[in-house]
Phi, psi and omega in degrees: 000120162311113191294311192195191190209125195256157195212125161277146168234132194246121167151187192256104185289114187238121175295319159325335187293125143328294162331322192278328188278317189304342183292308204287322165319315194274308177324319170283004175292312189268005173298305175295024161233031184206141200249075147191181202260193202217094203239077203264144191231119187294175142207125171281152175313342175279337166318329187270007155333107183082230158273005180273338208261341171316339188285302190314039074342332172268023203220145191273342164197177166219163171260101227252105206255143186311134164282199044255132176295144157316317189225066188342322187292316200260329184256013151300289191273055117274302168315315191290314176313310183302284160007276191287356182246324172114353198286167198275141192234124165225166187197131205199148205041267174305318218277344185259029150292307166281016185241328184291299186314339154309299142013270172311300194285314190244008163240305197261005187084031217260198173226132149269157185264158152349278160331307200280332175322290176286007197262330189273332193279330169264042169246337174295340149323323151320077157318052183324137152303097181275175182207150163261120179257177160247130172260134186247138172291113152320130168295134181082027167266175148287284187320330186286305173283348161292322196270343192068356158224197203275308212227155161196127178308110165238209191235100191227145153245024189259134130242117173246096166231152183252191208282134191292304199306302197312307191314317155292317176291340181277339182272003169280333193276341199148313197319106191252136186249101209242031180172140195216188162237181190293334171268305160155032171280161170270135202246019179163168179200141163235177177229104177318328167281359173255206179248318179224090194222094184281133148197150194234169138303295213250186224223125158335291188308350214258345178222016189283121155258184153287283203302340219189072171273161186316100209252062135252000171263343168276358171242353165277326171315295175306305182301328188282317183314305155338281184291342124336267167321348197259308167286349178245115181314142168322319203280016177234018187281341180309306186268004187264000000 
């Protein structure tokens, strides 16, 4: 049996951040519903520079925590790393702007320019006016499997939708577009060639208990073990 399992959170952790203390929070929501441990470790964007970005490789999942970042750029190419490694990923509310944009640059080959780039990263900064919406589930999404049903009320300030033709192309690439609201925004999206590659509109964090943790956090959690198991030989489980 596996003692515990380490899981990153990537970005530059500001105790001011509201998002940031609720990050750390909701993780400790879910220890006592799982018989190992939990072990989270910030790493900031200057950190991800270069072969340095290679340690997320040591980690059973990560988590992608709310800007706006120091270095926009290291967390592009962290999200792409993550990607291209298979590790389990989640990423919610603002953050998936930067996720599309991985997307857009490296599955379909788009270019984002400079500006926009930094234009986005300082919108996470931004305080949207949340709502609870009811969110509907694809059948056969990750998402559909953390919640075990079709709906669930959650807290989003995104409406977003995109350009039918982008929409089409990402979904030729993997792209499962898996959760929408009552007016037809798109409330999540995965990429499909991994086992666990997430990212949502609307934010986890806003509802997460100790009694009643979130179960996208509970199902990122559930992958990393997985994706554990699948890397560390059985004969070191003792010690893993």
């Amino acid at each position: 049996m596996y003692k515990y399992i380490d899981i990153a959170i990537i970005g530059d952790y500001n105790f001011k951040i509201q998002s940031h203390l609720h990050t750390n929070a909701v993780f400790r929501h879910c220890e006592d519903h799982f018989d190992f441990g939990i072990n989270t470790f910030w790493i900031n964007s200057s950190e991800l520079n270069g072969e340095e970005i290679k340690k997320l490789s040591n980690y059973s999942a990560i988590f992608l925590a709310n800007g706006p970042y120091m270095d926009p750029y290291s967390m592009l190419k962290a999200i792409e790393y993550i990607r291209k490694e298979n590790i389990p990923f989640l990423a919610a509310d603002k953050t998936y702007k930067f996720v599309l944009i991985d997307l857009f640059e490296n599955v379909l080959g788009f270019r984002s320019v400079k500006p926009d780039v930094e234009n986005q990263n300082e919108k996470l900064n931004i305080q949207n006016l949340v709502e609870q919406k009811l969110i509907y589930f694809d059948e056969g999404s990750r998402l559909h499997d953390c919640y075990g049903r079709r709906t669930s009320h959650e807290y989003t300030g995104e409406a977003f939708q995109l350009d039918p033709d982008f929409a089409h192309s990402l979904k030729e690439k993997g792209v499962k577009f898996s959760a929408s609201d009552d007016d037809q925004f798109l409330q999540a999206f995965e990429y499909t060639a991994n086992d666990f590659f997430v990212s949502t509109m609307f934010n986890p964090l806003l509802t997460s208990t100790v009694d009643m943790p979130h179960p996208l956090m509970m199902g990122l959690i559930h992958y990393a073990m997985e994706h554990k198991k699948k890397e560390v030989p059985m004969s070191i489980s003792n010690s893993a």
